[in-house]
ZAMARGU-4260 file (C-alpha; in steps of 0.2 Angstrom, whole numbers, plus 5000, padded with zeros to 4 digits):
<rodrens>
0) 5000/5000/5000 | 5006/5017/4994 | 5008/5030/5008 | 4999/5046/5003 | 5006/5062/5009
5) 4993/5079/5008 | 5000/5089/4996 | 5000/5102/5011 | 5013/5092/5022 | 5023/5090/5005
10) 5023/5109/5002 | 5027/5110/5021 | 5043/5098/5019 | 5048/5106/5003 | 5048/5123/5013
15) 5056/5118/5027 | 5071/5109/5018 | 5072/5128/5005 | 5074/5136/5023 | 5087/5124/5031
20) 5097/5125/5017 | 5098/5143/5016 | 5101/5144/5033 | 5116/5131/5030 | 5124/5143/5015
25) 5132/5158/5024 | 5135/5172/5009 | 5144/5183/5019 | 5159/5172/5020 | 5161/5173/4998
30) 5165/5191/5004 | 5182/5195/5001 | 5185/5214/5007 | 5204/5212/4999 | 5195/5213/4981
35) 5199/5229/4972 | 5212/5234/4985 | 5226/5236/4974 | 5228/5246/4960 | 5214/5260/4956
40) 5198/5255/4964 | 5202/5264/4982 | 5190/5248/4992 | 5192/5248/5011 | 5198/5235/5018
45) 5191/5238/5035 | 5172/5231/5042 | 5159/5240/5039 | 5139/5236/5040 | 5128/5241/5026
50) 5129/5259/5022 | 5137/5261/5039 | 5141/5276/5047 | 5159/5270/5053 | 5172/5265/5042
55) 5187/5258/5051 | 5203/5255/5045 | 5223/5255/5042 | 5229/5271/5036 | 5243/5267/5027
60) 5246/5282/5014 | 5242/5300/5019 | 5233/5303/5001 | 5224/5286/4997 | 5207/5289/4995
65) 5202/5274/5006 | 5217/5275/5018 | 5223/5260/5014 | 5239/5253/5002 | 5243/5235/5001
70) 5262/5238/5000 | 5266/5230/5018 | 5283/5241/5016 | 5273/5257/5019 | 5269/5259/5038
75) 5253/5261/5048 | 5249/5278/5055 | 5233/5271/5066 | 5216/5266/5062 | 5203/5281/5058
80) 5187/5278/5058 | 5178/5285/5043 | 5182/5282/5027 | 5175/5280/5010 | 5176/5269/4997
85) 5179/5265/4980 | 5183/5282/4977 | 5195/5292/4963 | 5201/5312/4968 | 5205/5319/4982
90) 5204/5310/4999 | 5191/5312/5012 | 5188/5311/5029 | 5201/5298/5039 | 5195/5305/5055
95) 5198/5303/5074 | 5213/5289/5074 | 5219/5278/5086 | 5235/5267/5089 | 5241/5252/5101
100) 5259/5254/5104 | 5273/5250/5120 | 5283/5260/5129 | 5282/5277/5139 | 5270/5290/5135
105) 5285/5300/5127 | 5281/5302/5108 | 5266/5306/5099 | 5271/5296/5084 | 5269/5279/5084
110) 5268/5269/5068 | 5274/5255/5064 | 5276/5239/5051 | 5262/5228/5048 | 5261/5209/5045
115) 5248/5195/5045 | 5232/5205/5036 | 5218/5195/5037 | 5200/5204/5029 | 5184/5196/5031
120) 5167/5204/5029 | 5163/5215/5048 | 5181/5210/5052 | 5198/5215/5051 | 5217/5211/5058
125) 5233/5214/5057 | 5249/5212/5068 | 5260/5229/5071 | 5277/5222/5069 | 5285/5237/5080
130) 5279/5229/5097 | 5269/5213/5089 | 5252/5218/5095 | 5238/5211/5085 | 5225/5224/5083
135) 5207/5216/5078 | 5192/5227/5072 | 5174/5226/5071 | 5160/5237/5069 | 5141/5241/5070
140) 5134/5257/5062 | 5142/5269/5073 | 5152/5261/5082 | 5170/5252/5079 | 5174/5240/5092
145) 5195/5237/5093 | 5201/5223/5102 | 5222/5225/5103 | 5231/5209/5111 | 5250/5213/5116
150) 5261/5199/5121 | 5266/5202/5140 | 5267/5219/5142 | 5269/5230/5157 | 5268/5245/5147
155) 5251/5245/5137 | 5246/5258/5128 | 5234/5267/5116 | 5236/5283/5106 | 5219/5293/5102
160) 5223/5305/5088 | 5208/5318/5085 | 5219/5328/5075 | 5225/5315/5061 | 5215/5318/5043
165) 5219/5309/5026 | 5224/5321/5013 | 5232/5336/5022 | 5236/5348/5010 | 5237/5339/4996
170) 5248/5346/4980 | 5242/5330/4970 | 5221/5337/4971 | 5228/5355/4979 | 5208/5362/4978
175) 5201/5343/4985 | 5214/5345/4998 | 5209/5344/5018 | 5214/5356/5029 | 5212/5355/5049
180) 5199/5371/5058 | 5201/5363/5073 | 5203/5350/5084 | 5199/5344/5105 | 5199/5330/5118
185) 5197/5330/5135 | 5199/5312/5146 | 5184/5313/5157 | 5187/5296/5170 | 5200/5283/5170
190) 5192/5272/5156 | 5183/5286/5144 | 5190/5300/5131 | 5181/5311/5121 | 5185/5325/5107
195) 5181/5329/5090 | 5190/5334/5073 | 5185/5347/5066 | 5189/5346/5046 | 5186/5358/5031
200) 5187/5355/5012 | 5192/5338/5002 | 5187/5329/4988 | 5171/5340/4987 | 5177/5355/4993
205) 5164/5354/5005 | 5164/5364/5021 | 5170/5362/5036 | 5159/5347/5045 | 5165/5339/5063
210) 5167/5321/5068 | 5164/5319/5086 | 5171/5306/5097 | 5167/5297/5113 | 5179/5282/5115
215) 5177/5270/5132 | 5190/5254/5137 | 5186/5239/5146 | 5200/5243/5158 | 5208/5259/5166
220) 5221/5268/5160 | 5235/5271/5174 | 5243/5287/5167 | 5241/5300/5153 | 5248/5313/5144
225) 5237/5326/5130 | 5244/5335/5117 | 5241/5352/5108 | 5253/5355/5092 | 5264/5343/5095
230) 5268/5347/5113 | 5265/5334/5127 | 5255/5337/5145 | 5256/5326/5156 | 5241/5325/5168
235) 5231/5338/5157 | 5215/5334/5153 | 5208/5344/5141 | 5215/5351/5125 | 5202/5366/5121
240) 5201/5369/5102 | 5214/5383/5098 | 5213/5377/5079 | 5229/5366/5083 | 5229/5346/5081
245) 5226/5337/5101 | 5224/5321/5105 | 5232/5308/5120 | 5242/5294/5125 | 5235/5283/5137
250) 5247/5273/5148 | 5236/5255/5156 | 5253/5248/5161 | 5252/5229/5167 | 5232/5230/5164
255) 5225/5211/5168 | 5226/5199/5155 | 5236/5202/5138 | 5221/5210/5128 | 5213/5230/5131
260) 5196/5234/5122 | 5190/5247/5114 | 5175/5254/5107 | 5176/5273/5097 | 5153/5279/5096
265) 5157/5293/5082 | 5143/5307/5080 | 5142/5322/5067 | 5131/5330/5082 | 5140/5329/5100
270) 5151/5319/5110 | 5137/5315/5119 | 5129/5307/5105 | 5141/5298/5102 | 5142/5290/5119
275) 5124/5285/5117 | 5129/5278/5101 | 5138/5265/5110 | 5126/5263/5125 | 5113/5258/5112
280) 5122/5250/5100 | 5136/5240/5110 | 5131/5238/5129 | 5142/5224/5133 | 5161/5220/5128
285) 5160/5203/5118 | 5169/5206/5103 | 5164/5189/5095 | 5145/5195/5097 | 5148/5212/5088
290) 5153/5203/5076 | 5140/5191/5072 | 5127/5205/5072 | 5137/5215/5059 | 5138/5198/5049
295) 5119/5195/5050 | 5115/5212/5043 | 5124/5209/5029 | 5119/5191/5029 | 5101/5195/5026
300) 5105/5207/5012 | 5117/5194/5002 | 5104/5180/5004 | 5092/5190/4993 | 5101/5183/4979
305) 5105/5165/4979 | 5115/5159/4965 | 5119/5143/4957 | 5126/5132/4971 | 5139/5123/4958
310) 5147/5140/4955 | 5164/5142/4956 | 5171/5148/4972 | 5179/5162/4962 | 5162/5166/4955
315) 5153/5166/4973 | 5167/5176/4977 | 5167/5189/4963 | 5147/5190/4963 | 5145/5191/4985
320) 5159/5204/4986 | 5151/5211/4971 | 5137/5215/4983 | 5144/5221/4996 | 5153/5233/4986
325) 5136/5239/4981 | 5130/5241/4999 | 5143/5251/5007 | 5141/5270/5002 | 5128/5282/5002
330) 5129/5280/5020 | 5117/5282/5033 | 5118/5295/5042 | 5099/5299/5049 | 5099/5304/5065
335) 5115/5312/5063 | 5114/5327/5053 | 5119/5341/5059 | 5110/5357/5048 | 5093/5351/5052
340) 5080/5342/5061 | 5067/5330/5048 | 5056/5316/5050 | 5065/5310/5033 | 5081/5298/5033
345) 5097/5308/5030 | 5110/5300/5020 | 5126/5306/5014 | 5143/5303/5005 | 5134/5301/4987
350) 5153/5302/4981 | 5145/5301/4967 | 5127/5301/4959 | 5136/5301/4942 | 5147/5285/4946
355) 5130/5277/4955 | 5115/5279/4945 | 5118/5267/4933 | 5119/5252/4941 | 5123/5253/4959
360) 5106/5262/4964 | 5095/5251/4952 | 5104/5233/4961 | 5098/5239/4980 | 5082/5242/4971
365) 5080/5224/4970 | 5091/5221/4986 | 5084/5233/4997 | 5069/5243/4990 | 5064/5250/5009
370) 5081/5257/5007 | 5082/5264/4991 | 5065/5274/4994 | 5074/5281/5009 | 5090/5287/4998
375) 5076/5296/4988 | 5068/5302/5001 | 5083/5310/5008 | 5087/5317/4991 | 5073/5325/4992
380) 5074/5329/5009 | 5090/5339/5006 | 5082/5348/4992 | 5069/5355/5002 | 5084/5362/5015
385) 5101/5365/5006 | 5090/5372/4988 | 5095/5357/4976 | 5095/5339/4977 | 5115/5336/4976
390) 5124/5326/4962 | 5135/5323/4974 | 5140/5326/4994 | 5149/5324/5009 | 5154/5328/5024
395) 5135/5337/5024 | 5139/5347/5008 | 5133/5346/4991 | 5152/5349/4978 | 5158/5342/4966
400) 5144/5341/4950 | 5151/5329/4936 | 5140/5328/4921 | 5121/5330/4923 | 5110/5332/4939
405) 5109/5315/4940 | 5098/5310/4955 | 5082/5314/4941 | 5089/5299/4935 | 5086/5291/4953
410) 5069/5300/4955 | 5065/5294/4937 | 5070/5276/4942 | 5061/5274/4955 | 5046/5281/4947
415) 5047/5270/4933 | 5049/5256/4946 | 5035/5259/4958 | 5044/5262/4972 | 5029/5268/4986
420) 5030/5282/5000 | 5040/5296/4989 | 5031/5311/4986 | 5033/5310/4968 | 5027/5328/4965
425) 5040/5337/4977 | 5054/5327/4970 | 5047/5333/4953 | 5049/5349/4960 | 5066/5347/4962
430) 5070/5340/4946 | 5063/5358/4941 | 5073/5367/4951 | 5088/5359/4943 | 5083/5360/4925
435) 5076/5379/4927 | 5086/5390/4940 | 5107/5390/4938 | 5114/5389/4953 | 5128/5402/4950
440) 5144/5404/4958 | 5152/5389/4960 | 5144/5377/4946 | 5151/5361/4950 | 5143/5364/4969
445) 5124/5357/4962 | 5110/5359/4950 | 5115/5363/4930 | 5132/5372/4926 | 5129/5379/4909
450) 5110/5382/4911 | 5108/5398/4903 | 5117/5390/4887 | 5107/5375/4888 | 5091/5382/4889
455) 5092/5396/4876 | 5104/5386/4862 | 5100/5368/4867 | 5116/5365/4871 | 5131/5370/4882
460) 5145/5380/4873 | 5161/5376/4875 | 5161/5393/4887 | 5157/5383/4901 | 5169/5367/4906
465) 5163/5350/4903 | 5150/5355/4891 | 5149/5341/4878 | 5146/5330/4893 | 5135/5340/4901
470) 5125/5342/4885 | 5125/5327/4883 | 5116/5320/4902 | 5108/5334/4905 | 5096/5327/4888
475) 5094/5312/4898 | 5090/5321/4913 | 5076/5329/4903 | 5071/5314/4896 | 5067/5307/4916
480) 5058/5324/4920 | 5045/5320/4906 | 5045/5304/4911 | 5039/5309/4929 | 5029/5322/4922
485) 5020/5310/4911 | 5017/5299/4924 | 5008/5314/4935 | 4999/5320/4921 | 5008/5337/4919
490) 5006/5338/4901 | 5014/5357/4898 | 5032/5351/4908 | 5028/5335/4896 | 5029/5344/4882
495) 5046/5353/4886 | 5058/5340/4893 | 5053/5325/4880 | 5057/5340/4866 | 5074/5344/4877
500) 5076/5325/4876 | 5082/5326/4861 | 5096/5341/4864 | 5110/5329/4863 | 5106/5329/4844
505) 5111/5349/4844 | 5130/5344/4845 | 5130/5331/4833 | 5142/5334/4819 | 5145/5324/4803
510) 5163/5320/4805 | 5173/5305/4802 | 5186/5296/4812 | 5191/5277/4810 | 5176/5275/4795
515) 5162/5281/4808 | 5152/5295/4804 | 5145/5308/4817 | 5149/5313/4834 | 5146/5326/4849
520) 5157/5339/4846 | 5160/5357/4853 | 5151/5371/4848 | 5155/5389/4854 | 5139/5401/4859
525) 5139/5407/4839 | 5134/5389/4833 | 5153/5387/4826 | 5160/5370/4827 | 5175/5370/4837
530) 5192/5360/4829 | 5205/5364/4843 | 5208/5370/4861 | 5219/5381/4868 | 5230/5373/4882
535) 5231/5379/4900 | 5243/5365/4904 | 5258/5357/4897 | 5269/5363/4885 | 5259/5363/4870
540) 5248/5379/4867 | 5234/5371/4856 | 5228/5353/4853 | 5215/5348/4838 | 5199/5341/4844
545) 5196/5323/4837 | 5182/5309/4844 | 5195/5300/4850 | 5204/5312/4862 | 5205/5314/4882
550) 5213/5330/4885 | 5212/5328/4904 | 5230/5332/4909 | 5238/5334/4892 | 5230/5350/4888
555) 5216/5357/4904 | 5215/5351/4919 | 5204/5338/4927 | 5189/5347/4931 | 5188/5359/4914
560) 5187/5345/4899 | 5176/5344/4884 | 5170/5327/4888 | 5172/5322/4909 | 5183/5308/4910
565) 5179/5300/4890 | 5181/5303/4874 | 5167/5307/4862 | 5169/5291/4857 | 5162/5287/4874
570) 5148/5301/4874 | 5143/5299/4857 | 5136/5280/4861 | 5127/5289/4878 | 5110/5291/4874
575) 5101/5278/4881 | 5083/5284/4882 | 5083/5285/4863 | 5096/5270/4857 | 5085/5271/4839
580) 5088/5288/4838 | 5106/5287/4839 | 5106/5271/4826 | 5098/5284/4816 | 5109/5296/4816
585) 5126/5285/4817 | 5117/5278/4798 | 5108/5266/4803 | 5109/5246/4809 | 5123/5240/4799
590) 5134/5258/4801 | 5130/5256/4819 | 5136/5239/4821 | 5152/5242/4814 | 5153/5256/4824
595) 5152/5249/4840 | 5164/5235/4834 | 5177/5248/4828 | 5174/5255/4849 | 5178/5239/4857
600) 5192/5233/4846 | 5200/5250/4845 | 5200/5250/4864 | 5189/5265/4865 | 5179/5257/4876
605) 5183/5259/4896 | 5172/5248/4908 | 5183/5256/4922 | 5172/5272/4921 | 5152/5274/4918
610) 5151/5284/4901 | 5154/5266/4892 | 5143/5255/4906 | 5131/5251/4894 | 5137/5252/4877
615) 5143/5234/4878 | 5123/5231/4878 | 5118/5243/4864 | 5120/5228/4850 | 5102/5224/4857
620) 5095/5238/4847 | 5101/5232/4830 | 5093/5213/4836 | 5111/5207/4835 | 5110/5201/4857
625) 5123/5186/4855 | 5137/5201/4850 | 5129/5210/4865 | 5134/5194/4875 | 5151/5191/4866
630) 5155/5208/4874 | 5151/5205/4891 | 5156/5188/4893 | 5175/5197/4885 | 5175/5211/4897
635) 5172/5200/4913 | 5186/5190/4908 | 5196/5200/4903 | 5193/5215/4917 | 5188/5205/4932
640) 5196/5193/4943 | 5194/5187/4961 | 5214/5194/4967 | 5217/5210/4975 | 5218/5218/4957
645) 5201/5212/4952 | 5190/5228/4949 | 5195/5239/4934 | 5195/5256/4940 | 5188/5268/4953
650) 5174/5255/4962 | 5165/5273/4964 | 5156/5269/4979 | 5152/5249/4968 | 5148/5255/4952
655) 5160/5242/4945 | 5156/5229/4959 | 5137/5233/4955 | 5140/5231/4935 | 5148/5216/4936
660) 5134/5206/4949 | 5121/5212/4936 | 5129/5204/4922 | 5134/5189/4931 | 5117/5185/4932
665) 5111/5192/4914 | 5103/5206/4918 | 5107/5227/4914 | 5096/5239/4919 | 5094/5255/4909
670) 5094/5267/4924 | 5078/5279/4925 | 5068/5266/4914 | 5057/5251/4921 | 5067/5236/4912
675) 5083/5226/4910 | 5090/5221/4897 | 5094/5200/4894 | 5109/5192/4890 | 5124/5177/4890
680) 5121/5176/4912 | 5139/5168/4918 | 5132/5159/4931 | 5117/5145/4927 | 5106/5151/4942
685) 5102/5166/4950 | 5087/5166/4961 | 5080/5186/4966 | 5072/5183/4984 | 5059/5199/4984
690) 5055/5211/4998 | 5036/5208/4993 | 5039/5189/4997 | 5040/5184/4979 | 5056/5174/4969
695) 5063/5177/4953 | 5074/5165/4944 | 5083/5166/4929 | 5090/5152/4922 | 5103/5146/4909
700) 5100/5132/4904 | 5116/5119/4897 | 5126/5136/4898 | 5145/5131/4895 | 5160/5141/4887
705) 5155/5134/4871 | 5134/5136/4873 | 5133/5153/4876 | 5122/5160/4865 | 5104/5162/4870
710) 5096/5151/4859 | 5075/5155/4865 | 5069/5159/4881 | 5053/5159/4892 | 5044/5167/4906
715) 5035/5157/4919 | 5034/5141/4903 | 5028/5153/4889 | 5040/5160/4875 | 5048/5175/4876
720) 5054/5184/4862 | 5060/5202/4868 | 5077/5206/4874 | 5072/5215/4890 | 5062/5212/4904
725) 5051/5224/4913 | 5054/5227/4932 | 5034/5224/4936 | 5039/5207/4928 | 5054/5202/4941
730) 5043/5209/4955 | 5028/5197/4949 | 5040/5183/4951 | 5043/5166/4941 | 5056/5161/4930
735) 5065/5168/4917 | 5072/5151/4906 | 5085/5154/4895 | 5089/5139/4882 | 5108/5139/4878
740) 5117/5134/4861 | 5132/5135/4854 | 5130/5145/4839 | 5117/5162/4838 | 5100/5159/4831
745) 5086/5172/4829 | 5081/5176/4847 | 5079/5193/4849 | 5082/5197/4830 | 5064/5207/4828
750) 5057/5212/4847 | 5071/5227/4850 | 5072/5236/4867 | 5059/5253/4871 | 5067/5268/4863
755) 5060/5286/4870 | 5048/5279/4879 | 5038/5290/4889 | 5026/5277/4899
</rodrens>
């Protein structure tokens, strides 16, 4: 006799065992924090939660953006606690450090060698070769909790460094460099220190903003000694802010036991915030526990993506520290700002919008959703209180506009996406105020350099720096305010921006270089196309203008290009709310194809910065998707690896990270639209755990180094013809099957991707 089962105990058993196995896989431990930490892409190697306030980490060179330099022969100044990541320019914060050392309380500098690195997502060590004291960090979101172990000392002691900054001064980035307003600490008991570091300028050339300190040891120090510029007190206790660098050395001699804890609460509103920052985020002293919080936040993030169990480890690891990456700047900061008090979530360090909108902001949107209506909130939030929504900011201050004002992309995206609790007709008074009111002064602060140009000639003469780019995204940007003004039926603002859509087309030139025809090119305020520059650098008075040309630091400086850190090459693919358009104008399908094949095998093409993020996609347009995925699969191989040196660029705050997990699982989102487009996935299975409770899988089906060629597809059993897939449709849940071969057939010839689509 067969045994029957219910159906309802089967579904019971299935779940169960879905459960227990995800509780088995731990995801945090593919993290590798080491990915990306040499070469250009500036990651911290230090903990962090996600989008945590703190930072922590070795500082091992003065003008790293993160702090941090693998080269074991350079020395560690301390450990600072805030820090950003990923980042290219001028260095930022670094504030508020501190350092283990031995010996009497005699010198205020005490680095030393470094050995035995160990990184693992909330966790970092190394051991300090001068006295071989093993300092061990973790952290929760505003707190960094230090654990330092000396080997049978009688003279422990800690440095705490208020004064210390990244970037002093800096001749490399001299108007990104950071200069010191002030500083102060006072030792209020014989186990607590408190302070702050007071900091004006870096990478944004924001104003000054203060980090504030409260810092609390498991055991008593014995004896101390404060400093003000450089000169040692001993017995002082407070080092008033004269505008000079304080700090202390703390002596806890033959303290019990071989290890001394830590924990640093950082504030941006008082000490005494800070202090409660650690009584409500770290009550008790069990380093080991810290830690397992920290790892269960981000656990429950990662698991929102399961992928194929019979990866590769060096895929889990590419993909999980892909994530992570993605997860670590903006940074929350609400309940710590300082300028003024709101009911809405405050974020900060968008370092920047221009790196992040593309693909970073669109990932948490399937990650985190919650969250990313809380960055857009705050965008808006800042809008209502500073006067424009920032491109980018820190350290409380909007600075450092690159292209376009970018977060309408963001507002448009989540839009588009149907992201709820936004007031979607403020933050469409705020995309206003960036396309119609010029924020004068100092233009690459926030809103539109160039405005009066753009909105009289339709384009930005060459007058203004950065104005091919600019040009270029601020048509973009028009095209998300019509979308959102579609959407709230606001016909007259309609009307405008989906005409301004098409500004891009106003510096189009015919022009030929390397058998293409028609780029953006400079114009000056007459209409007059532009063949050469004048030099303000460098020995050579005058360079021609060609498609092909980065003058960046051959002929102008960094900040007052044609094109912002591309060529026009670059540019000239970067329309993507009207792909067709540009087919159109490049001479249609077969001109175009040639066209992006003469980018990639020219090496115009440059993954290691977002002008060129989604150009390895554009072959969708033309029907031709298999040359889409040829790229792709190419550029992962070829740019990405698990080693330290395995990001290609700048991460800018995981915009590389974030491009790289979306294509693992063959997906691209076009940023401020509602779908992604489909292509070669490396990894067989990906499964999207939604916020709403639903699950989306893709799946690649006999996908191999030689079947990797989308050969049909189908959603939830029924075929499925288009290229792209519509975010409602991932939310919905189901599967997304993709049928692998090893030669192209004719998926995705006929059903091309939306172009200026408006709905």
């Amino acid at each position: 006799m067969k045994l029957k089962i219910p159906v309802i105990s089967l579904l019971f058993i299935f779940t169960a065992f879905n459960l227990s196995t995800q509780a088995q896989t731990q995801y945090f431990k593919y993290v590798d924090p080491f990915i990306g930490s040499e070469g250009d892409a500036n990651i911290i190697v230090g903990p962090s939660c996600p989008f945590g306030m703190v930072k922590p980490g070795p500082d091992c060179s003065l003008f790293s953006n993160s702090g941090y330099k693998s080269d074991l022969t350079l020395p560690i100044f301390g450990f600072s606690q805030v820090h950003v990541s990923g980042t290219g320019g001028g260095p930022k914060y670094g504030n508020i450090s501190v350092m283990p050392f031995v010996g009497d309380l005699d010198s205020i500098n005490q680095t030393s060698t470094r050995k035995n690195e160990t990184s693992a997502l909330g966790y970092y060590s190394v051991s300090l070769g001068k006295h071989n004291i093993k300092t061990e960090i973790t952290t929760t979101n505003k707190v960094t909790f230090y654990k330092f172990s000396y080997i049978n000392s009688s003279k422990k002691a800690i440095k705490v460094d208020p004064g210390f900054f990244l970037g002093e001064g800096c001749l490399i980035y001299g108007n990104e460099a950071q200069y010191l307003v002030g500083s102060e600490i006072e030792v209020i008991s014989d186990n607590e220190v408190c302070g702050y570091s007071r900091i004006n300028g870096g990478w944004n050339a924001g104003g000054a903003y203060t980090v504030y300190f409260h810092a609390v040891f498991d055991k008593p120090f014995k004896e101390f000694k404060t400093w003000e510029a450089e000169k040692l007190y001993s017995g002082k206790k407070a080092q008033i802010d004269s505008g000079e660098k304080t700090g202390a050395l703390l002596n806890f001699g033959d303290a019990d036991g071989n290890t001394i804890q830590m924990k640093i609460g950082i504030s941006f509103i008082s000490t005494l915030k800070a202090k409660q920052n650690i009584e409500n985020e770290t009550p008790g002293w069990k380093f080991d526990d810290v830690l397992t919080q920290t790892q269960q936040k981000w656990e429950k993030l990662l698991s929102r993506i399961e992928i194929d169990k019979n990866s590769t480890e060096k895929q889990k690891k590419m993909f999980y520290t892909g994530l992570y990456h993605s997860m670590l700047m903006p940074v929350d900061r609400t309940g710590e700002n300082p300028l003024w008090k709101s009911n809405a979530p405050y974020y900060d360090d968008f370092y920047a919008i221009w790196d992040t909108y593309r693909s970073v902001h669109p990932l948490v949107t399937i990650i985190d959703p919650k969250r990313q209506v809380d960055i857009v909130n705050s965008l808006i939030d800042i809008y209502q209180h500073d006067g424009y929504m920032p491109d980018a900011r820190s350290g409380n201050f909007n600075g450092r506009t690159q292209g376009g004002s970018n977060c309408d992309v963001l507002i448009a995206d989540a839009y588009t996406k149907n992201l709820k609790g936004i007031d979607y007709k403020e933050a469409l008074n705020a995309m206003l105020k960036n396309a119609d009111v010029s924020p004068g002064g100092n233009e690459q602060k926030e809103g539109r350099g160039g405005l009066s140009d753009y909105n009289s000639l339709g384009y930005v003469s060459i007058k203004y720096p950065r104005s091919g780019t600019r040009t270029v995204e601020y048509s973009y940007d028009d095209f998300c305010i019509a979308l959102v003004a579609k959407g709230l039926g606001n016909e007259n603002v309609f009307a405008r921006f989906a005409r301004q859509a098409g500004n891009w087309q106003n510096l189009w030139r015919t022009y030929t270089q390397f058998g293409s025809n028609g780029f953006v090119m400079p114009r000056d305020e007459n209409g007059n196309w532009v063949d050469s520059f004048k030099c303000s650098i460098g020995e050579i008075s005058s360079i021609p203008y060609t498609p092909s040309l980065v003058e960046q630091g051959q002929c102008c400086l960094w900040w007052n290009s044609y094109m912002y850190e591309a060529s026009s090459w670059e540019y000239s693919l970067s329309v993507p709310h009207d792909v067709a358009g540009l087919i159109n104008r490049c001479g249609g399908k077969e001109a175009f194809e040639s066209r992006l094949n003469t980018f990639f095998d020219k090496k115009l093409y440059n993954v290691g910065n977002e002008p060129s993020f989604l150009s390895s996609n554009l072959y969708h347009w033309i029907g031709k998707p298999e040359l889409s995925s040829d790229r792709v699969l190419g550029i992962i191989k070829e740019k990405y690896n698990d080693s330290r040196k395995g990001l290609p660029g700048n991460d800018d705050s995981g915009a590389m990270s974030s491009w790289l997990a979306f294509h693992m699982m063959g997906i691209y989102p076009n940023a401020g639209q509602s779908y992604y487009l489909i292509h070669t996935p490396v990894l067989a299975e990906s499964v999207i755990h939604l916020e709403n409770g639903n699950s989306f899988k893709i799946v690649a089906k006999n996908l191999s180094e030689t079947n990797k060629y989308i050969k049909s597809a189908k959603l939830n059993k029924k075929t499925y013809s288009k290229t792209w897939i519509e975010h409602v449709d991932i939310e919905a849940g189901g599967v997304l099957e993709l049928e692998m071969s090893d030669k192209p057939l004719n998926w995705g010839n006929s059903d091309l991707p939306p172009s200026l689509r408006f709905n």
